[in-house]
C-alpha positions as CSV (number, residue, x, y, z in Angstrom):
1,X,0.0,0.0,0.0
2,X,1.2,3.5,-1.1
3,X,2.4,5.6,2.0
4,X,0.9,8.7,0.7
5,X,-2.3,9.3,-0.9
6,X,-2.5,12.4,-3.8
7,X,-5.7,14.1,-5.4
8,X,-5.3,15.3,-8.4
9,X,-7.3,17.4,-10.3
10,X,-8.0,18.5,-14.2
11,X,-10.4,19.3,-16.7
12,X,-13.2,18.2,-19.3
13,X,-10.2,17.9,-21.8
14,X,-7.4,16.7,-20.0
15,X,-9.8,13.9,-18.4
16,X,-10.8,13.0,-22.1
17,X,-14.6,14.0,-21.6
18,X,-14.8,16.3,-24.5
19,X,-13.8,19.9,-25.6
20,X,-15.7,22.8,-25.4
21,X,-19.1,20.7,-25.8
22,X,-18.2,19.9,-21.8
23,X,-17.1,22.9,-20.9
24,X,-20.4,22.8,-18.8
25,X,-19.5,20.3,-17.1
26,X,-20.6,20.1,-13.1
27,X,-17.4,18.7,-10.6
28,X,-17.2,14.9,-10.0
29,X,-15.0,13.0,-9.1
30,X,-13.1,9.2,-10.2
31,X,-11.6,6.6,-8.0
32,X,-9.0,6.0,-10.9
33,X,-6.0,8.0,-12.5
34,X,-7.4,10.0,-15.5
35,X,-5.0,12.0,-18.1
36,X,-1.5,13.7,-17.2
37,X,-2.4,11.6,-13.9
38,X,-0.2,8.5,-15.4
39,X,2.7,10.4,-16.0
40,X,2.6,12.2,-12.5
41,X,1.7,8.7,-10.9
42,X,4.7,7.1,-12.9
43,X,7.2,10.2,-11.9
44,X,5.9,9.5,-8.1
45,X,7.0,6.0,-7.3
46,X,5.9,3.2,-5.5
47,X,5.2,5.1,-2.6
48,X,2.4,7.5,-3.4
49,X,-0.8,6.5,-5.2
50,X,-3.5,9.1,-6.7
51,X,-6.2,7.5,-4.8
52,X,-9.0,10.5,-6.8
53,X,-9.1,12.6,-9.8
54,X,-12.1,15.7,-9.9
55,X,-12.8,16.7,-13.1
56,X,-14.8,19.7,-14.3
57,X,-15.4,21.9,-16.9
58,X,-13.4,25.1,-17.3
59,X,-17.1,26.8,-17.9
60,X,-18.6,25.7,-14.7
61,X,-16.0,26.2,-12.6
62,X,-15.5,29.8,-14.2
63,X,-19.1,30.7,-13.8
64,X,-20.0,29.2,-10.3
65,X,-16.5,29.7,-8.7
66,X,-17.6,29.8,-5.2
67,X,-20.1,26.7,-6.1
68,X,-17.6,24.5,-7.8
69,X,-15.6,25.4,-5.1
70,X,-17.2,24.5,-2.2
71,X,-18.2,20.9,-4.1
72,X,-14.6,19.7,-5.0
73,X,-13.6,20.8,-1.0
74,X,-16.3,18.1,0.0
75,X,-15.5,15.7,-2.2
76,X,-11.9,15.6,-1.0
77,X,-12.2,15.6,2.6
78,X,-13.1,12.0,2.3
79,X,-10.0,11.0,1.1
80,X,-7.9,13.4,3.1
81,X,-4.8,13.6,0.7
82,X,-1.3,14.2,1.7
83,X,-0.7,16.8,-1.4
84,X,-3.5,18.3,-3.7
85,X,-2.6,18.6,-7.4
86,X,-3.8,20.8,-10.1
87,X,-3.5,20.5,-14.0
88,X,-1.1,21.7,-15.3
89,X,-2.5,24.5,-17.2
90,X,0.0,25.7,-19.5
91,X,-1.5,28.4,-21.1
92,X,-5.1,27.6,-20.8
93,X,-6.4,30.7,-18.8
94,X,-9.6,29.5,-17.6
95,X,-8.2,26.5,-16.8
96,X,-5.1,28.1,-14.8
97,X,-7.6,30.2,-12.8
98,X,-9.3,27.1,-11.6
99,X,-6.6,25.5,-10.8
100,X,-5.3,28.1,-8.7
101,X,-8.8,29.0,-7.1
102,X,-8.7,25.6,-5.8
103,X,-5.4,24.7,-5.1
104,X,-5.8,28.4,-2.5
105,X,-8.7,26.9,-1.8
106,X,-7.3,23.6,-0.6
107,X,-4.6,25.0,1.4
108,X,-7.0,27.8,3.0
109,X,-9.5,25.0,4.2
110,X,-8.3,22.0,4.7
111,X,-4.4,22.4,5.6
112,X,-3.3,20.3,2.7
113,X,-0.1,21.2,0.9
114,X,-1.2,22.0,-3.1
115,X,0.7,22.5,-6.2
116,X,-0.4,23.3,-10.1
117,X,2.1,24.1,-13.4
118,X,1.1,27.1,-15.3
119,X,2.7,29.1,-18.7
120,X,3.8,32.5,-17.0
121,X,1.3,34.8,-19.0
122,X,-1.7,32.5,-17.9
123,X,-3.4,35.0,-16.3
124,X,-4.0,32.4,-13.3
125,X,-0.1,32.8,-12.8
126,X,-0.9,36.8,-11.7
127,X,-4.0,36.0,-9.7
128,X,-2.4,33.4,-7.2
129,X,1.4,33.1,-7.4
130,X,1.6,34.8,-4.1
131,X,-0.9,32.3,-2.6
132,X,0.2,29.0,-3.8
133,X,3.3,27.0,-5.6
134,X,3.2,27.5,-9.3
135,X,5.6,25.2,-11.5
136,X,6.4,27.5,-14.6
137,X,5.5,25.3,-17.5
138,X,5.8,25.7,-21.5
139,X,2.9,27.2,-22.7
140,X,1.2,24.1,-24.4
141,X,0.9,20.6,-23.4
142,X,3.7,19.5,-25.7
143,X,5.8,20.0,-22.9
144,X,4.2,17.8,-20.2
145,X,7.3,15.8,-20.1
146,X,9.2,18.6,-18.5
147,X,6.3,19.6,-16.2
148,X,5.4,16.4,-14.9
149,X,9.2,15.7,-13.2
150,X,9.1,19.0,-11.2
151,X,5.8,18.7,-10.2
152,X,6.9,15.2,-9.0
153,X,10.0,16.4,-7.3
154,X,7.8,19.2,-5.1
155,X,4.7,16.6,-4.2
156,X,7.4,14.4,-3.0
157,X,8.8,17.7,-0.9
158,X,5.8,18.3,0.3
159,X,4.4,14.9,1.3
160,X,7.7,14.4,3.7
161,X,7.1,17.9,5.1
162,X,11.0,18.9,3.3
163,X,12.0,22.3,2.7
164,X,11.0,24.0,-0.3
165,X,14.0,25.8,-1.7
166,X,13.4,29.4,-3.8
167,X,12.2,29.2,-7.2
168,X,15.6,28.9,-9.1
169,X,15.8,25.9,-7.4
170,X,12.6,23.9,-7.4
171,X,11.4,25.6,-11.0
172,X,8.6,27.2,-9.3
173,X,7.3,30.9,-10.2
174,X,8.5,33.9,-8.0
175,X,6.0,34.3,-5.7
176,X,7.5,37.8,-4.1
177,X,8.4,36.4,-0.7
178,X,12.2,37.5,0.3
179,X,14.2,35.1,2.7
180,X,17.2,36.5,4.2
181,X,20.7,34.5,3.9
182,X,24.2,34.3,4.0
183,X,25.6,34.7,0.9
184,X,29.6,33.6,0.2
185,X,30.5,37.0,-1.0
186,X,29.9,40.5,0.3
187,X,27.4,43.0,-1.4
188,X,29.8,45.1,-2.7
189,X,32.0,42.3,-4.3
190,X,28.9,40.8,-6.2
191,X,28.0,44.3,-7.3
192,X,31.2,44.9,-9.2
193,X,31.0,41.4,-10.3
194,X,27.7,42.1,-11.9
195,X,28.6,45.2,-13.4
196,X,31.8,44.1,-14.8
197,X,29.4,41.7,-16.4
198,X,27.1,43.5,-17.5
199,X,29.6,46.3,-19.3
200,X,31.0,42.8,-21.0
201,X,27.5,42.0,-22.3
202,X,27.6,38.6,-20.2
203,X,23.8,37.3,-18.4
204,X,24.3,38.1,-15.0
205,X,21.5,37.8,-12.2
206,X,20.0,40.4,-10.2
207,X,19.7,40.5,-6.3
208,X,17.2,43.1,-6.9
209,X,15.0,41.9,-10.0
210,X,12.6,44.7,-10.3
211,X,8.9,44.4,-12.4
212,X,8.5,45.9,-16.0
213,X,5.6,48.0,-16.7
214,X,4.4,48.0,-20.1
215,X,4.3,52.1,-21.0
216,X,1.6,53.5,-23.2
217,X,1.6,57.0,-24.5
218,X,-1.2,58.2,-24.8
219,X,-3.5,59.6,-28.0
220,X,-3.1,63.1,-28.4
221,X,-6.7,65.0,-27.7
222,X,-9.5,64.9,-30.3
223,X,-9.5,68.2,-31.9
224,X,-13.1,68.7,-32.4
225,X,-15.6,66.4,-30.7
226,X,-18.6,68.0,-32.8
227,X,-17.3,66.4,-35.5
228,X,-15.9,63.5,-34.6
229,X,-16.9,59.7,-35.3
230,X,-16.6,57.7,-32.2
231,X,-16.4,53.8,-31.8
232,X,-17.2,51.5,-29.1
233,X,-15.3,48.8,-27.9
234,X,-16.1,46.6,-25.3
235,X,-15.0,43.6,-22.8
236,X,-17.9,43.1,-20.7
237,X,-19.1,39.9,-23.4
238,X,-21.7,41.4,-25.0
239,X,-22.5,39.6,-28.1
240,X,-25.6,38.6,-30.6
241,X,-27.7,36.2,-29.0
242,X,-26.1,32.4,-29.7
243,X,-22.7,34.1,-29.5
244,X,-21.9,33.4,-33.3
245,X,-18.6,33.7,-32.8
246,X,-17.8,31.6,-30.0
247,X,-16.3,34.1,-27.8
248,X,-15.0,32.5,-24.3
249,X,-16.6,33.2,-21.1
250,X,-13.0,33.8,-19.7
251,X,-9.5,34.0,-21.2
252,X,-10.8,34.4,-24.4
253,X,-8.8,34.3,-27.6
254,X,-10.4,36.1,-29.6
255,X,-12.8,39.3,-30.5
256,X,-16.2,40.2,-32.5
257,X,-17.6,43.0,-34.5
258,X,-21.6,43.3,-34.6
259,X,-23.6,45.4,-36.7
260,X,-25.5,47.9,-34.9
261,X,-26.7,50.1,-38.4
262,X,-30.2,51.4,-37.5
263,X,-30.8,51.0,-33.8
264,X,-31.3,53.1,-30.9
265,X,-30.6,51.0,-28.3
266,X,-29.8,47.2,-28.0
267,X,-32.4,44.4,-28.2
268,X,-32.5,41.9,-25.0
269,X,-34.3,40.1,-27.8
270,X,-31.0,39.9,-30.2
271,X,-27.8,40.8,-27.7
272,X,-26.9,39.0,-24.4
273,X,-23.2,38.7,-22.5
274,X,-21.9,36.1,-22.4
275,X,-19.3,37.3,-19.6
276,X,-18.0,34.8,-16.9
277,X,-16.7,37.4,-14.2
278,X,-19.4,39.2,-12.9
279,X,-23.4,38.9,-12.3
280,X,-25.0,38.9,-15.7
281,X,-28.8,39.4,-14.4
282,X,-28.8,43.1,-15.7
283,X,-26.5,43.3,-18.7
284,X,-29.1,40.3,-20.2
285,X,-32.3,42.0,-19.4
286,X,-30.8,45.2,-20.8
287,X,-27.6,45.0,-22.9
288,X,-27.3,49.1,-22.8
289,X,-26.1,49.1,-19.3
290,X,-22.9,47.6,-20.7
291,X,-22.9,49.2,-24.6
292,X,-24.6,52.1,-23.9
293,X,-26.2,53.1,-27.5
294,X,-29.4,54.1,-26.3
295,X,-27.3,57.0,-24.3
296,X,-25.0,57.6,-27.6
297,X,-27.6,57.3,-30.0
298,X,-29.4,60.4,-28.3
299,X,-25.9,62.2,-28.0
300,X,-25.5,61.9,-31.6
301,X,-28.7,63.6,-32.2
302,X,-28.2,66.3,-30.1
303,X,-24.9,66.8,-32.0
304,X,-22.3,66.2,-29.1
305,X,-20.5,64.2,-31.1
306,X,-20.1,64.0,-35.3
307,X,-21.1,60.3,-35.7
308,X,-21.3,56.8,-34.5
309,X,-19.6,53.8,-36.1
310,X,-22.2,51.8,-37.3
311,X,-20.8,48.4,-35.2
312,X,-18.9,48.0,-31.7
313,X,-16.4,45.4,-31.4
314,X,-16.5,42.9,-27.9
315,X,-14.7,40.4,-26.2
316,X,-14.3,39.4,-22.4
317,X,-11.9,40.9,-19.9
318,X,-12.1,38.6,-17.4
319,X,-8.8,36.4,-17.2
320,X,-7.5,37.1,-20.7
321,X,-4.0,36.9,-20.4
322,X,-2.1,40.2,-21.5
323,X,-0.6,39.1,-25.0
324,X,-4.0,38.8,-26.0
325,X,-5.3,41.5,-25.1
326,X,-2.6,43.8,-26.7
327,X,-2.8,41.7,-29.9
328,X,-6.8,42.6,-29.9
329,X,-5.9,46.1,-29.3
330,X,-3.7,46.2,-32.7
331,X,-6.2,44.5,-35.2
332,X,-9.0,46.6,-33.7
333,X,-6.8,50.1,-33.5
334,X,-5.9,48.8,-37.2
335,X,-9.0,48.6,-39.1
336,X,-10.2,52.1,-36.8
337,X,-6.8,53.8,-38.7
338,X,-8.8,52.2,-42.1
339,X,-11.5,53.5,-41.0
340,X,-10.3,57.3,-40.0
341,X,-12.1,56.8,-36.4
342,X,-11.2,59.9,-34.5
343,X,-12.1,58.4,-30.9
344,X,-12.9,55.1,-29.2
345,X,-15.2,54.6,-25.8
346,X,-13.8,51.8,-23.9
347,X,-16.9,50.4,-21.8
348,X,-16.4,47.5,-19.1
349,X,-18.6,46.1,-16.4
């Protein structure tokens, strides 16, 4: 019999339930090894057995966080694990964003030791790398073979209550915490040492690394706002009813135009959100409160502005990682150059 006992947890996909179809898909949980659970079982040893795997769908779990939440934390306190596992994620945002919601979740509640592998730009990475252990993956899961082993090597750590070394070490993601220590050489020697370096062009490591902002300068003022012609962009989610274009609840990947020639306002009847981050109720039973056209429409007429762009382009904000969101922003600002658009009203939730 295994001396320690691991849960493990992944999604719709990873469990080999389906794609997006299951996306929907409400937490339950297997008394067998499902997915990347072989590989992590194999890496383990003799001595550890994942006794559970919960699988649910990156949808569900997105939409009814504190729900899914408060399942999967039932369903494991029957087997009381020694470690909790999530994923890994990679680059899947919603995905990483479960993971970490429960893996804080696990650790908060129930005092067991968690750990989850995540690409650094999954938004997930942001949200909880101060809460919880993070293996930095590659961003697809073409390189489970080098997640799995680290992943391995911390359970193992954990499980026998061993020290968890600092990031460089363990190939987990900074989580911000500074440990004081003795180092072999004095400050003052490692800072020549790094700047002889760095004046010979060599890679030389910080003891100071410090965050990089991304800078934006921004648009010069609109000369004249009586005759200028305005767009709308949004990432509240709001799209045609049926969401034609399959935008994602969270993390999405991708962006819409709809048509909005003709109207005053926006039809509950023909325009819904499909957003997974905050309470919908309102934006459904009036889409305006999020794309305000009723409000621009009447500004128009009253000549406050020159004219409205006959369509408004929408995605979802929630969770989309930050490469995506700037690549959005270029194709969008792009066809609004083609397009001689003077201004843009960015509208949220």
């Amino acid at each position: 019999m295994a001396k320690f006992k691991v849960v493990h947890y992944i999604n719709q996909f990873f469990a080999g339930l389906g794609g997006e179809d299951k996306a929907d898909l409400c937490p339950e949980i297997h008394e067998s090894v499902l997915g990347p659970g072989a590989a992590l079982e194999k890496a383990l040893g003799e001595d550890y057995q994942i006794v559970a795997t919960v699988v649910c769908g990156d949808n569900y779990f997105g939409e009814n966080l504190e729900k899914a939440t408060d399942t999967i934390i039932k369903m494991l306190e029957q087997y009381k694990p020694d470690v909790f596992v999530a994923g890994p994620a990679f680059n899947a945002g919603r995905y990483g964003v479960a993971c970490g919601t429960i893996c804080k979740a696990v650790e908060d509640r129930l005092g067991i030791p968690a750990v989850t592998g995540m690409y650094v730009e999954n938004p997930g990475v942001d949200m909880f790398r101060k809460d919880i252990v993070i293996v930095e993956t590659g961003n697809s899961a073409a390189k489970m073979g080098n997640a799995i082993p680290v992943i391995a090597s911390l359970v193992k750590k954990m499980a026998n209550k061993e020290e968890i070394l600092g990031p460089k070490e363990e190939g987990y993601i900074e989580r911000g915490i500074r440990v004081n220590y003795f180092a072999d050489k004095r400050g003052s020697e490692r800072a020549i040492e790094m700047l002889v370096k760095k004046l010979s062009g060599e890679k030389f490591d910080t003891d100071l690394p410090m965050p990089v902002f991304d800078r934006v300068e921004p648009a010069a003022p609109i000369k004249d706002i009586k005759k200028a012609k305005i767009a709308v962009v949004t990432s509240g989610g709001i799209v045609p009813q049926g969401n034609p274009d399959h935008i994602e609840s969270s993390n999405a990947t991708k962006w819409g135009k709809y048509d909005i020639s003709g109207m005053d306002r926006l039809s509950p009847d023909e325009f819904t959100t499909i957003h997974g981050g905050y309470d919908r109720q309102f934006a459904m039973q009036n889409p305006n409160v999020v794309v305000p056209l009723d409000a621009l429409r009447q500004l128009e007429k009253e000549g406050e502005f020159g004219e409205l762009v006959n369509y408004f382009c929408a995605t979802t904000g929630t969770g989309t990682a930050t490469a995506s969101a700037a690549k959005f922003g270029s194709e969008i600002g792009k066809m609004f150059i083609d397009e001689h658009v003077d201004g843009v009203i960015l509208v949220s939730t």
